[in-house]
N, C-alpha and C positions, 0 to 999 in steps of 0.2 A: 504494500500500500504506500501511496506516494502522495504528497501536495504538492503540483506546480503552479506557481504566481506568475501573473504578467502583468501590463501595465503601466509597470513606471515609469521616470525618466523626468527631466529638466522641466519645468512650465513656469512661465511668469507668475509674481503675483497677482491674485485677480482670477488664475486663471484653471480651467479643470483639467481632470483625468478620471480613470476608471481602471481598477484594479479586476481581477481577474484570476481566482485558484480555484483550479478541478484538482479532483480526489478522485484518484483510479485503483487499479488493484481488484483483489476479493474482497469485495465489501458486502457484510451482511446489512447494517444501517448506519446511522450517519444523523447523530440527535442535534446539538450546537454546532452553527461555525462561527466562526466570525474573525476578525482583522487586529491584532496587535502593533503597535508600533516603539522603534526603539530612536532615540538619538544619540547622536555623541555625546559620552559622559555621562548616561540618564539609564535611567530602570526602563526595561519594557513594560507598556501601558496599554491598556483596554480602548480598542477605537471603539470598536462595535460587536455586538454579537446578532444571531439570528437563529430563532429553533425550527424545526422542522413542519413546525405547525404557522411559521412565521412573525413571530412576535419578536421584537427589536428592542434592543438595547444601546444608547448611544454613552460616549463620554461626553461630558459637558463642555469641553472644547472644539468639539466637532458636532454638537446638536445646532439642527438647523442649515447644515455647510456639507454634510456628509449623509449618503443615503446605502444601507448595505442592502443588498439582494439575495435570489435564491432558486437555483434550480433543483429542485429534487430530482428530476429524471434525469440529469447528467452529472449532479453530486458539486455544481459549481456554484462558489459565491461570488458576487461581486461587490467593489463598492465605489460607488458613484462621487468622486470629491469637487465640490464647486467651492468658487472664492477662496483659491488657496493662500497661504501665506505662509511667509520665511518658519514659524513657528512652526508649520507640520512637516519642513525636512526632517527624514528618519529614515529608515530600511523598517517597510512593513513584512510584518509577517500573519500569514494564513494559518489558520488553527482549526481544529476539527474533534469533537467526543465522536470517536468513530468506534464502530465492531467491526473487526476483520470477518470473514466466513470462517476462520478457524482463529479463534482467541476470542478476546475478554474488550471491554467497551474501554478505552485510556485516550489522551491526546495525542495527535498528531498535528505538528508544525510542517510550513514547509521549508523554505530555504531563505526565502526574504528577497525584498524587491526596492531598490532604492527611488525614493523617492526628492527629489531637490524644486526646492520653492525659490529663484531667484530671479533678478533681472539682469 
């Protein structure tokens, strides 16, 4: 079982993007995903989460400016970022409470996608 992110990359302030991780592999199910983000020097933090029933959870830095998504039938989340700003440079990362078809329900992260707010 694997998480790959896409996505990122350079954008003005002001300006958006849209992130992108599928969850492939044996998968029996797939309860929360949602988007963490790290910065230089800083603790990784809760962007957004999403359950499978589709109920949202945002961080207060990003409510109102950030929109996360959900496919169940392809196992992909997305997250939709308007009116970026220098403060949400980070390497996000994809997160998943997944069950394999063979194991037990635990996290899986994926690798992380750089994200840069500048002009």
């Amino acid at each position: 079982v694997q998480l790959v992110e896409s996505g990122g990359g350079l954008v003005q302030p002001g300006g958006s993007l849209r992130l992108s991780c599928s969850a492939s592999g044996s998968i029996f199910s797939i309860s929360v995903m949602g988007w963490y983000r790290q910065a230089p020097g800083k603790r990784r933090e809760l962007v957004a989460t999403i359950t499978s029933g589709g109920s949202t959870n945002y961080a207060d830095a990003v409510k109102g400016r950030f929109t996360i998504s959900r496919d169940n039938a392809t196992n992909t989340v997305y997250l939709r970022m308007n009116s970026l700003n220098p403060e949400d440079t980070a390497v996000y990362y994809c997160n998943a409470d997944l069950r394999p078809v063979a194991g037990y329900m635990h996290d899986y992260w994926g690798q992380g996608t750089q994200v840069t707010v500048s002009s």
